[in-house]
C-alpha positions as CSV (number, residue, x, y, z in Angstrom):
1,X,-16.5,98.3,-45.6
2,X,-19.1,100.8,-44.3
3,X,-19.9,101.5,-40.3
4,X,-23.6,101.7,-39.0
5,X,-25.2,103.3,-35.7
6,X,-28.3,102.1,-34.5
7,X,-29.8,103.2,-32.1
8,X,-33.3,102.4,-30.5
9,X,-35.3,104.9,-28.5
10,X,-37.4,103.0,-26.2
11,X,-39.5,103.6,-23.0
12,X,-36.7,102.4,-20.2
13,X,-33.9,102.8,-22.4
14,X,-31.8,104.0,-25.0
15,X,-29.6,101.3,-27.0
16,X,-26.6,102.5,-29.5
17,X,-25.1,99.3,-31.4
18,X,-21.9,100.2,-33.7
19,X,-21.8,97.8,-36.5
20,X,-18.8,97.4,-39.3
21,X,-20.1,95.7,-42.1
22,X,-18.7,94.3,-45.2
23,X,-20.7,92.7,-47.9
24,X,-23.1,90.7,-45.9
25,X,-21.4,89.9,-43.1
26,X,-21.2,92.3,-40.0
27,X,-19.4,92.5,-36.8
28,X,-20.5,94.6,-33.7
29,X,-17.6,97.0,-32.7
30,X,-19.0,99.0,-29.6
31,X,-22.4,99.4,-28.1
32,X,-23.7,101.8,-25.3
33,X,-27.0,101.7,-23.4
34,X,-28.5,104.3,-20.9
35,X,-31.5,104.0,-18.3
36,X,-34.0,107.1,-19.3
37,X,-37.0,106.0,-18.0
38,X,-39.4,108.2,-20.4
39,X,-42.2,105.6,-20.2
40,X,-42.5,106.6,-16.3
41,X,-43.9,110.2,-17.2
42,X,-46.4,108.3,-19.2
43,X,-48.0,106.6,-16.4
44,X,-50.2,109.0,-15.0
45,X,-49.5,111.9,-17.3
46,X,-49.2,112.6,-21.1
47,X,-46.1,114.3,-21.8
48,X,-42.0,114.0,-21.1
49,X,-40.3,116.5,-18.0
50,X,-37.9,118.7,-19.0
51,X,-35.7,116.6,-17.1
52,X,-36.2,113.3,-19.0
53,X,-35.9,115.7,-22.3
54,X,-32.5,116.8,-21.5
55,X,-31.4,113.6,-20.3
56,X,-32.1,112.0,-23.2
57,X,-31.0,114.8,-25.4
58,X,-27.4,114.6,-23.9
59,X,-27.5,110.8,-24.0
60,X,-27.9,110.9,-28.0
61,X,-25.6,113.7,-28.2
62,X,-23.0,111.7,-26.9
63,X,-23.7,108.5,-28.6
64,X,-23.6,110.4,-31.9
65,X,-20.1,111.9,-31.1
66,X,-19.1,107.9,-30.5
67,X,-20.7,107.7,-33.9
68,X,-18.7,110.3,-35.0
69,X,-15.2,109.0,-33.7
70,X,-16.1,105.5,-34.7
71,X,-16.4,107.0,-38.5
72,X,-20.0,105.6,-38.2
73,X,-21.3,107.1,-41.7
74,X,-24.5,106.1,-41.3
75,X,-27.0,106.3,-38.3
76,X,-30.7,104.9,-38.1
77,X,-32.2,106.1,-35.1
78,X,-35.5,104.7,-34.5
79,X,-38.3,104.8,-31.4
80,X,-41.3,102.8,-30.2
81,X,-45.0,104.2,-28.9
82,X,-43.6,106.4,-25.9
83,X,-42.7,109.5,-28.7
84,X,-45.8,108.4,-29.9
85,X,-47.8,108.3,-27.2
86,X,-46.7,111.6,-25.4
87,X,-47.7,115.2,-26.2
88,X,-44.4,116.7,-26.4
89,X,-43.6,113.6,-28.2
90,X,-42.8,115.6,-31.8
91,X,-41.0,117.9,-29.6
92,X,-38.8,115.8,-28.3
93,X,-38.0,114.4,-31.7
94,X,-37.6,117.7,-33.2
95,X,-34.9,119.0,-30.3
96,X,-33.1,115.8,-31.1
97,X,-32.5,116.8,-35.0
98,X,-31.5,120.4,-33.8
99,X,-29.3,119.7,-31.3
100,X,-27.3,116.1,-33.2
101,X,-28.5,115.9,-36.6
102,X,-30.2,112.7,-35.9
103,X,-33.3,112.0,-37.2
104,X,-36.0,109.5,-35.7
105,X,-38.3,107.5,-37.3
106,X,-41.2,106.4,-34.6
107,X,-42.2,102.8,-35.7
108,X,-45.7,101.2,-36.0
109,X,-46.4,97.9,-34.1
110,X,-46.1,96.3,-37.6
111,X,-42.5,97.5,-38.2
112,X,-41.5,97.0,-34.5
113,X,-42.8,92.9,-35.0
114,X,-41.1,92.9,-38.2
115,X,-37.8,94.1,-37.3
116,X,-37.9,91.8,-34.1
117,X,-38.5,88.7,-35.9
118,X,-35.9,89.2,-38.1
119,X,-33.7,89.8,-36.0
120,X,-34.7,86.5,-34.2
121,X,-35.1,84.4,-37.3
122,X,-31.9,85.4,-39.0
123,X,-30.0,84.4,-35.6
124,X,-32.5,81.4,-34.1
125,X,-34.2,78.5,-35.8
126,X,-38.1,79.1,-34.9
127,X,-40.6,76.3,-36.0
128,X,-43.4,77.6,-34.0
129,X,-42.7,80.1,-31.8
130,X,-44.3,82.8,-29.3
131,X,-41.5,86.0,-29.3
132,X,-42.1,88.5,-26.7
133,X,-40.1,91.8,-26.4
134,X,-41.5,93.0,-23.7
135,X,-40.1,97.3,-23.4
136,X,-40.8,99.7,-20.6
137,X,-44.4,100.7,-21.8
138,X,-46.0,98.2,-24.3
139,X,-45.2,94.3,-25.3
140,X,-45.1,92.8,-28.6
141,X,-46.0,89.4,-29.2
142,X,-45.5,88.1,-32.7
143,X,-46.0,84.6,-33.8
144,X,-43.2,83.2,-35.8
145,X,-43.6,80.2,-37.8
146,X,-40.9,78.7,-40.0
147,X,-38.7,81.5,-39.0
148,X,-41.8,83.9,-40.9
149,X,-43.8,86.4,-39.2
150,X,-47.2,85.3,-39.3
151,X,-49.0,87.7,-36.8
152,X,-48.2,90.4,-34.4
153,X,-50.3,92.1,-31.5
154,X,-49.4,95.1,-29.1
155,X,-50.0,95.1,-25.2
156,X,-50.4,98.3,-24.1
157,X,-48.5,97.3,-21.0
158,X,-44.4,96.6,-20.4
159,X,-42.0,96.2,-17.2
160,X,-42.4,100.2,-16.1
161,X,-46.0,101.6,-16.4
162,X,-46.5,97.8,-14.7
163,X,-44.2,99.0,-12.1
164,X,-45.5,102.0,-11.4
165,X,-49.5,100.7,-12.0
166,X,-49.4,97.7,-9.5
167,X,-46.8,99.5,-6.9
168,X,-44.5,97.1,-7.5
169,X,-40.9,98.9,-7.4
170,X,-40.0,97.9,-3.2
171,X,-42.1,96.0,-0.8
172,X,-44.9,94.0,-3.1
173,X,-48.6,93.5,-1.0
174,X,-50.4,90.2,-2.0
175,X,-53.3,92.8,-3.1
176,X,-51.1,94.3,-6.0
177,X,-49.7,90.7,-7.3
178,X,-53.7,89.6,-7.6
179,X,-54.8,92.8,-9.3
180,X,-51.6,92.7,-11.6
181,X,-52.3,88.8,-12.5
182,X,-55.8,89.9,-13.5
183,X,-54.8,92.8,-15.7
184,X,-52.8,90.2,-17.6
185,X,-55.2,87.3,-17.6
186,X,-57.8,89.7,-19.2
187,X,-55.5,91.6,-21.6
188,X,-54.2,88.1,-22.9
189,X,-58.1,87.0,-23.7
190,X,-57.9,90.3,-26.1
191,X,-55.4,88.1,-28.3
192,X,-57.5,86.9,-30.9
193,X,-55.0,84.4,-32.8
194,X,-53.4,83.4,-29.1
195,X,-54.8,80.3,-29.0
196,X,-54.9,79.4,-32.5
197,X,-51.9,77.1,-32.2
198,X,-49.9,75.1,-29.3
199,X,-46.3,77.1,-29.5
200,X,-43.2,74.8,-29.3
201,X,-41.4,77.6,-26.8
202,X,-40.9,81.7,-26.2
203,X,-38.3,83.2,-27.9
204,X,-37.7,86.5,-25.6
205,X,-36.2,89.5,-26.7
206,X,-35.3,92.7,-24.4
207,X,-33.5,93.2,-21.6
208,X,-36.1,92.4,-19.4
209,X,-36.0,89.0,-20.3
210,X,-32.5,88.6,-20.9
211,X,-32.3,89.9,-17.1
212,X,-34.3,86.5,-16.4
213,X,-32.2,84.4,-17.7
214,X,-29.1,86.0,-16.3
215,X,-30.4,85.4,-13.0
216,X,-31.0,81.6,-13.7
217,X,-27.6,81.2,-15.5
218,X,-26.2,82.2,-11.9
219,X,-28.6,80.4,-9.9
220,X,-27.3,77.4,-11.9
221,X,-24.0,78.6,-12.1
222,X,-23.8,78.0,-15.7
223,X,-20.6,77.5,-17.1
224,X,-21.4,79.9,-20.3
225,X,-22.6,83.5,-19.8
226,X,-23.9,84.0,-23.3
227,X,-27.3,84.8,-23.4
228,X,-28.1,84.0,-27.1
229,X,-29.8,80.8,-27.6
230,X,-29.9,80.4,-23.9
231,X,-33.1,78.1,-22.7
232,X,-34.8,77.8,-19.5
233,X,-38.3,76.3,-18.4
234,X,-41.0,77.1,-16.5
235,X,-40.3,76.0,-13.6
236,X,-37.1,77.4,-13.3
237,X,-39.0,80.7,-14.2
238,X,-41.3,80.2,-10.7
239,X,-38.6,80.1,-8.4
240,X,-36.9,83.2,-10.1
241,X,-40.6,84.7,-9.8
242,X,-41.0,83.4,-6.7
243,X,-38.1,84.9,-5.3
244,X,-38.3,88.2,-7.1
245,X,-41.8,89.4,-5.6
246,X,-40.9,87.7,-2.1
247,X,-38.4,90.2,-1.2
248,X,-38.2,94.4,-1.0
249,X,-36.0,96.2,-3.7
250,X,-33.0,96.6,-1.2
251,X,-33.0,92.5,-1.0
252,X,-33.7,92.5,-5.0
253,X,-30.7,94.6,-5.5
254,X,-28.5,91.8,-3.8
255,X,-29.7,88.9,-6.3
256,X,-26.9,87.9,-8.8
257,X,-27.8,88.5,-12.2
258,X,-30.3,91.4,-11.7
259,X,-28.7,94.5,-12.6
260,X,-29.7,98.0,-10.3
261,X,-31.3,99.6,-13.4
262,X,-33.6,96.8,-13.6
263,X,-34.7,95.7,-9.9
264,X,-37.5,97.8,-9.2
265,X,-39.3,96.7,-12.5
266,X,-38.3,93.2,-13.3
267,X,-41.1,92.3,-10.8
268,X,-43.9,93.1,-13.4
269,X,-41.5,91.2,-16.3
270,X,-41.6,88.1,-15.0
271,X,-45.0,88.0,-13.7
272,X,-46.1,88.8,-17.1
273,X,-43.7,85.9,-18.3
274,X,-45.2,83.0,-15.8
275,X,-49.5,84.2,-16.4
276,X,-48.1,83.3,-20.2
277,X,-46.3,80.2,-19.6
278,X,-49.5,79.0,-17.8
279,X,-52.3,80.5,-20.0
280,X,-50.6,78.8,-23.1
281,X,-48.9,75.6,-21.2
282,X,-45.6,76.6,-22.6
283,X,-42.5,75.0,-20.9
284,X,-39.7,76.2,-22.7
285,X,-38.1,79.6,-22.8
286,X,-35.5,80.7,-24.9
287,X,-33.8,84.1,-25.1
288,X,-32.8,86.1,-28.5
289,X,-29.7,88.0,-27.5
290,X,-30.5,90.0,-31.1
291,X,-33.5,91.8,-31.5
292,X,-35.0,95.1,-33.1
293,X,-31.4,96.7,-33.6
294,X,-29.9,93.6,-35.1
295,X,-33.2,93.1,-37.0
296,X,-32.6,96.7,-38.8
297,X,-29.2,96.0,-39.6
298,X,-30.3,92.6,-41.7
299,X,-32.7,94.5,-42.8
300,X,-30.4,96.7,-43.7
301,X,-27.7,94.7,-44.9
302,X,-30.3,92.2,-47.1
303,X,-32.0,95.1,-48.8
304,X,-28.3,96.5,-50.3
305,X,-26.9,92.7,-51.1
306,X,-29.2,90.4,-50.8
307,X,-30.5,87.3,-48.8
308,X,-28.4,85.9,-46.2
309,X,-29.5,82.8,-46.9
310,X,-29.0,79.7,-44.2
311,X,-28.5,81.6,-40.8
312,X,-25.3,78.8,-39.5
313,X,-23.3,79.2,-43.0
314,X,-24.0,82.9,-42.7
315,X,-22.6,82.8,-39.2
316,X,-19.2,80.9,-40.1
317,X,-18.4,83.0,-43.0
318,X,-18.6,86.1,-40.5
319,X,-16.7,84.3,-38.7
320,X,-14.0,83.0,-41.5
321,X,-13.9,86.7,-42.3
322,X,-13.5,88.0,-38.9
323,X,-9.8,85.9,-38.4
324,X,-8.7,86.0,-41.8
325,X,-8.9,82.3,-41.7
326,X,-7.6,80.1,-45.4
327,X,-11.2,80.1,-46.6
328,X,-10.0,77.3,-49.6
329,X,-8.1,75.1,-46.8
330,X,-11.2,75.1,-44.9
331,X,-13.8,74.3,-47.0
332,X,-11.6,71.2,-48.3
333,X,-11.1,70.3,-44.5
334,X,-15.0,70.1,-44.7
335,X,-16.0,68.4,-47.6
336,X,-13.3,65.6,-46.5
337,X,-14.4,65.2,-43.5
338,X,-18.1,65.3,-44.2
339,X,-16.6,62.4,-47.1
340,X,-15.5,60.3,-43.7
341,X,-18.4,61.3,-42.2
342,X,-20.8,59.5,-44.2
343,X,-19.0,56.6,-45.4
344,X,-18.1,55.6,-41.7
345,X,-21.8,56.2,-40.5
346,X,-22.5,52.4,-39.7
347,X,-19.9,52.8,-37.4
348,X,-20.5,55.8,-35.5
349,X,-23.8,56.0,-35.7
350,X,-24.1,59.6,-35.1
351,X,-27.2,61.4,-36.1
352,X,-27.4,64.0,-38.8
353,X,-27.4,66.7,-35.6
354,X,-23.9,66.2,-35.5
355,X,-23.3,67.7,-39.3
356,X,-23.9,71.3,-38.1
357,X,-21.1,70.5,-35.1
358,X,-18.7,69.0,-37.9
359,X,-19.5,71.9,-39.7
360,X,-18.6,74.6,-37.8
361,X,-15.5,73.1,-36.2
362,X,-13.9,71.7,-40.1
363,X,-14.1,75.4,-41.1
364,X,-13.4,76.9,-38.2
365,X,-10.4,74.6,-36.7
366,X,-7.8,77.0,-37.7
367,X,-9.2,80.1,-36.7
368,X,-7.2,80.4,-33.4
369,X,-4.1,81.2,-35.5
370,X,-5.9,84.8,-35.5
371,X,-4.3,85.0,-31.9
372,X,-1.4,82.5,-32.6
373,X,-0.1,79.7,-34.2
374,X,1.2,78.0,-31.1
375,X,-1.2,76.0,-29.5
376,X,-3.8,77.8,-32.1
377,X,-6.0,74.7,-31.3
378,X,-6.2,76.1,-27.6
379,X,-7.6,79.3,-29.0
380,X,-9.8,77.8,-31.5
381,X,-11.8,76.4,-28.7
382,X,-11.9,80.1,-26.9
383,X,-12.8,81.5,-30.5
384,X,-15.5,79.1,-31.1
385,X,-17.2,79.2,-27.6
386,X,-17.0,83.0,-27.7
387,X,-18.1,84.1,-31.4
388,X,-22.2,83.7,-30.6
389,X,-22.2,81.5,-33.6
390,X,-25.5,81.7,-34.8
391,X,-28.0,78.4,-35.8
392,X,-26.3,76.4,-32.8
393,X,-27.3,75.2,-29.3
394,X,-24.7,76.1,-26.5
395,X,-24.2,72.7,-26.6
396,X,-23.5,72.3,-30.0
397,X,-21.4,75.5,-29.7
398,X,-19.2,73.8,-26.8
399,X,-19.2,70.2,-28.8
400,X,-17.7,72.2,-32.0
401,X,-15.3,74.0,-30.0
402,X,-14.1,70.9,-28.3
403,X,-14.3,69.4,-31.5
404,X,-11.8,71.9,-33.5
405,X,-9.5,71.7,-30.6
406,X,-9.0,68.1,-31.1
407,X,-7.7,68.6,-34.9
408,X,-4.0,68.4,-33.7
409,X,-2.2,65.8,-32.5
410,X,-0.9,67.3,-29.3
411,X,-3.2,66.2,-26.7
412,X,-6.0,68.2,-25.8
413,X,-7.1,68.2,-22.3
414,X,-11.1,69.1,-21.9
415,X,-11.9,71.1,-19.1
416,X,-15.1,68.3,-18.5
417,X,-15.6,69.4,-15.0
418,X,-16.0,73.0,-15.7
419,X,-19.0,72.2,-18.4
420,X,-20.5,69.0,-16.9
421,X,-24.2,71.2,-16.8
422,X,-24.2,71.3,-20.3
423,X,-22.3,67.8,-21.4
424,X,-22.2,64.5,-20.3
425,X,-19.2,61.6,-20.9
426,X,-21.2,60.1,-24.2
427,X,-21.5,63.7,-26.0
428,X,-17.3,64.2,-25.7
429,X,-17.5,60.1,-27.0
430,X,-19.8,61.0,-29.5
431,X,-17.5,64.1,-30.6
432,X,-14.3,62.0,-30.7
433,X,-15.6,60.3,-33.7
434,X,-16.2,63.6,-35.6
435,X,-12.9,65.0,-34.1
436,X,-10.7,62.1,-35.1
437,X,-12.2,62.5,-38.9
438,X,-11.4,66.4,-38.6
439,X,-7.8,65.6,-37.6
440,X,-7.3,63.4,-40.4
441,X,-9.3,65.4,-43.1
442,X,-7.0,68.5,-41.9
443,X,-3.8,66.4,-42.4
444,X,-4.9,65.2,-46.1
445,X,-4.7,68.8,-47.1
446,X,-1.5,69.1,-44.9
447,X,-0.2,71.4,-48.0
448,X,-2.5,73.4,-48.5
449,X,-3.2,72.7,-52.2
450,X,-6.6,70.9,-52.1
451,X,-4.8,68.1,-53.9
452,X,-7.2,65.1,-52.7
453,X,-10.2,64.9,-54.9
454,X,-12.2,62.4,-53.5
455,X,-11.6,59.7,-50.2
456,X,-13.3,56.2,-51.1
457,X,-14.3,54.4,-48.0
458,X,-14.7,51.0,-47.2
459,X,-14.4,48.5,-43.9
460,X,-14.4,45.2,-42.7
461,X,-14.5,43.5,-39.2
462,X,-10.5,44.8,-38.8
463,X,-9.9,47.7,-41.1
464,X,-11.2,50.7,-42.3
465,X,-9.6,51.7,-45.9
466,X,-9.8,54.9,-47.4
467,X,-8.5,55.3,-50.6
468,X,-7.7,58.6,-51.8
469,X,-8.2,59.8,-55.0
470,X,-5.3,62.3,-55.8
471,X,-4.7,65.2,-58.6
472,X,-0.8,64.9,-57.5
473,X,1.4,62.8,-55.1
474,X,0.3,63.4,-51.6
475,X,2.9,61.5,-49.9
476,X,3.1,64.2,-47.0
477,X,-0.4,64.1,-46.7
478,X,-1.0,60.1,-46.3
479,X,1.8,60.2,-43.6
480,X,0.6,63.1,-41.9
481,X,-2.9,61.3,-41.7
482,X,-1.6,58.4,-40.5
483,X,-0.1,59.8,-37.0
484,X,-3.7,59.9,-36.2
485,X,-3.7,55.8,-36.6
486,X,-3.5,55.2,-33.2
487,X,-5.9,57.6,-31.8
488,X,-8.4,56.0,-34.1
489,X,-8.5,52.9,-33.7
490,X,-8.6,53.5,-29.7
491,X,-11.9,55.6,-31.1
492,X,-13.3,53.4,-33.9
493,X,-11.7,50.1,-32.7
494,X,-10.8,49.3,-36.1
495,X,-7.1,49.5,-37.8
496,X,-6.7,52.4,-40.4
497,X,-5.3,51.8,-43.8
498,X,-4.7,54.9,-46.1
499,X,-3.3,54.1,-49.7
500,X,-3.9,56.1,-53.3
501,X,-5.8,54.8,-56.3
C-alpha cells in the first residue's frame, strides 16, 4: 500500500487529492482546494503579482506538509497554460521547488485531454461524447468515442479571463452578454472536427460545471447530492442561465448551490455551456465528478499493474476491498443469483440493465457489516448509495442499494417518498424480483462454504423448482432459503419448491 498527492495547478484554483492505493484499487483519503485566481493577472497583462506568487507559494507549502503527515511518498504536481502562458511563469515554478521540493510538470493540450478522458472513461461509460473541462483561462474539448480519445482542441478562453473580458463579475448589461455570445459563436466555428458527428451528450468536468449542476440538484431538490454521473438537460441549463445573468453578484451569492468562490465567474461558464448546447443540438448534460487528478492517478496506477479492465467490476472490488467484505461468500451470492436470474427470466421479464444492479448489490449485500452486523442490511443501503460506485446511474445506484438491503428477512422499509424524483412504484416492483433472488442465493450459501454447485430451474403454472446441485448436505441452507417462501410467491406469484439432486 503506497500514498499519492496530486495536485493540479490551474488558473482559478489549486486542487490537492490524497490517494491510498493498493494494487489497482485506490481510495481518496483527504483532498484540499484553494481559490488563487492566477489566470486574472493574465487578462490584460503577461505575468503573475507578487501577491498571487506568494499566495500560491504558501498554498503548496501547506498542502505538501499535509502530504507529509499523510505519509504521502509520492507527489505529482502538475499545471495547465497559465505557467505557460505568463512571463514569470518558470519563475513561479522554480520558487515552488526551492521553497517545498515539489516539482511541476506544465502539461500540453494533448496531455491535459488525455488525462481528462481517462479519468472520465475509467469512471463513465461514453459512446459518443462531447467532454468539456472548462478552467479559469482556457477550455478543453475532447471528443470521446467508445470511452477512447479520438480528438482534442484548446479554447483559449475559460470562466475568469471571460469574467474579466465581458465585465461580467456584478451587474451584467445586455451589451456584454451579446458581445460574449459572439466571441463564442465564432471561436466554436474554429473547431474543425466539431461538427463531424451528432454527440449523444456533454460529459463536464471542472468545478465550473459541477457548480451547474449543484445548483440544479437544489433547484430540484434532489434527493442525492453526488455529483458523479449526475445528468441534466438543456433546458434545465436555461433557467439556471437565465437566472444567473439576470441578477447582480450580491443576488448570485444568495443562490443555493453556487459557492462564493465561484459567483462572480460562473456567469461566463454557463453561457459558454448553453451557445454549445444550441450550436450542436445537444440535450443532455452529464457531469464527471473525476477528471485530470483522478485521470493521473489511473494513469498512474495502470502503468505500474496494469489495465483496470471493466470500469463497474473495478469499482466493486474497491469497494469489497474498502469493507473487508468475504470476497468468496460474495462472488457465490452472485453467480447464484445471476443462476435464478436467468432461469426465471420468462417470469420477470427484466431486461439485461438490471444485471449490473444484481451485480453490485449480490457482492456488495454484506458490506454494511464494515459498520455492524446488526441491522448490517440498513448500512448496506447507506454504503452503497454513498461509495460513487463507478459504471452506474444514480438510479441504478439507489435500485442496488435498495436491492442489497432487502437480502434479509427482517423487513426493510424504503424511504419511497424521500427518492420519488429518481424512482417510481414499478422500478422498487421491478427490484423485488432481483431482491427476493438475492435473499435466497445469500441463504444457499448460509455457511459460508460455497457448497452449492449449480441451482437447476424449472416452473410450471404453480411452482417454481430449483434443484440444487450440492458438493455436501446443505440442509441448513435449503431451510434457510425457504423462509423466503412466502415473500416470493407474494413477488413471483408462484409457490417455491427447493429439493437436492
Amino acid at each position: 500500500m503506497e500514498r499519492i498527492g496530486v495536485i493540479d495547478i490551474a488558473s482559478n484554483s489549486v486542487r490537492l487529492i490524497l490517494a491510498e492505493v493498493q494494487g489497482k484499487n485506490f481510495r481518496l483519503i483527504d483532498e484540499l482546494k484553494e481559490s488563487v485566481r492566477l489566470g486574472e493577472d493574465l487578462v490584460h497583462g503577461d505575468s503573475f503579482s507578487e501577491e498571487k506568487i506568494s499566495y500560491t507559494l504558501k498554498t503548496l507549502s501547506s498542502f505538501k506538509t499535509l502530504c507529509s503527515s499523510t505519509n504521502a511518498t509520492t507527489i505529482i504536481a502538475v499545471a495547465t497554460d497559465a505557467l505557460k502562458i505568463a512571463k514569470n511563469g518558470s519563475y513561479l515554478i522554480d520558487k515552488i521547488k526551492e521553497q517545498t521540493g515539489i516539482e511541476v510538470k506544465i502539461l500540453s493540450t494533448e496531455e491535459v485531454a488525455h488525462y481528462d478522458s481517462l479519468g472520465v472513461s475509467k469512471s463513465l461509460y461514453a459512446t459518443n461524447s462531447l467532454m468539456i473541462d472548462m478552467g479559469g483561462s482556457t477550455t478543453i474539448l475532447a471528443w470521446i468515442k467508445d470511452n477512447k480519445l479520438v480528438k482534442s482542441f484548446k479554447l483559449p478562453f475559460g470562466s475568469v479571463n471571460l469574467t474579466k473580458q465581458f465585465n461580467l463579475s456584478d451587474r451584467i448589461l445586455y451589451e456584454n452578454l451579446e458581445s460574449l455570445n459572439s466571441y463564442i459563436d465564432e471561436s466554436l466555428s474554429t473547431i474543425p472536427w466539431l461538427k463531424e458527428t451528432t454527440f449523444h451528450n456533454i460529459i463536464g468536468v471542472g468545478g465550473s460545471i459541477r457548480t451547474l449542476g449543484k445548483i440544479d440538484r437544489r433547484r430540484k431538490r434532489y434527493p442525492i447530492d453526488i455529483s458523479h454521473n449526475y445528468i441534466f438537460y438543456d433546458y434545465d441549463l436555461h433557467d439556471i442561465n437565465n437566472a444567473l445573468r439576470s441578477k447582480d453578484l450580491k443576488q448570485r451569492n444568495k443562490i443555493e448551490g453556487l459557492s462564493k468562490d465561484r459567483a462572480d465567474i460562473i456567469v461566463g461558464a454557463s453561457s459558454f455551456l448553453v451557445k454549445l448546447t444550441e450550436s450542436l443540438e445537444i440535450s443532455e448534460i452529464k457531469i464527471s465528478g473525476k477528471g485530470l487528478r483522478e485521470g493521473i492517478l489511473f494513469n498512474y496506477i495502470e502503468e505500474k499493474y496494469g489495465d483496470i479492465g471493466d470500469i463497474l467490476d473495478y469499482s466493486i472490488q474497491g469497494v469489497l476491498e474498502n469493507h473487508n467484505i468475504d470476497k468468496a461468500h460474495a462472488t457465490q451470492v452472485y453467480k447464484l443469483a445471476l443462476k435464478l436470474y436467468e432461469g426465471l427470466k420468462p417470469l420477470h421479464h427484466l431486461k439485461d440493465d438490471y444485471k449490473d444492479i444484481l451485480k453490485t448489490a449480490s457482492y456488495l449485500h454484506d458490506s454494511g457489516i464494515s459498520i455492524r452486523y446488526y441491522d448490517h442490511h440498513i448500512h448496506s443501503f447507506y454504503i452503497i448509495l454513498n461509495s460513487m460506485i463507478t459504471g452506474l446511474s444514480h438510479k441504478e445506484t439507489l435500485l442496488s442499494a435498495f436491492v442489497a438491503a432487502y437480502h434479509r428477512n427482517n423487513n426493510f422499509e424504503f424511504p419511497f417518498a424521500h427518492f420519488c424524483s429518481i424512482i417510481n412504484r414499478l422500478d422498487i416492483s421491478n427490484a423485488e424480483y432481483v431482491a427476493i433472488l438475492i435473499r435466497i442465493a445469500e441463504s444457499l450459501d448460509r455457511s459460508l462454504s460455497g457448497s452449492v454447485e449449480d441451482i437447476h430451474v424449472s416452473f410450471d403454472e404453480e411452482n417454481v423448482l430449483l434443484e440444487i446441485v450440492a458438493k455436501r448436505n446443505v440442509e441448513l441452507e435449503i431451510n434457510e432459503a425457504l423462509k423466503s417462501k412466502e415473500v416470493f410467491e407474494k413477488i413471483y406469484d408462484k409457490n417455491l419448491v427447493i429439493r437436492t439432486i
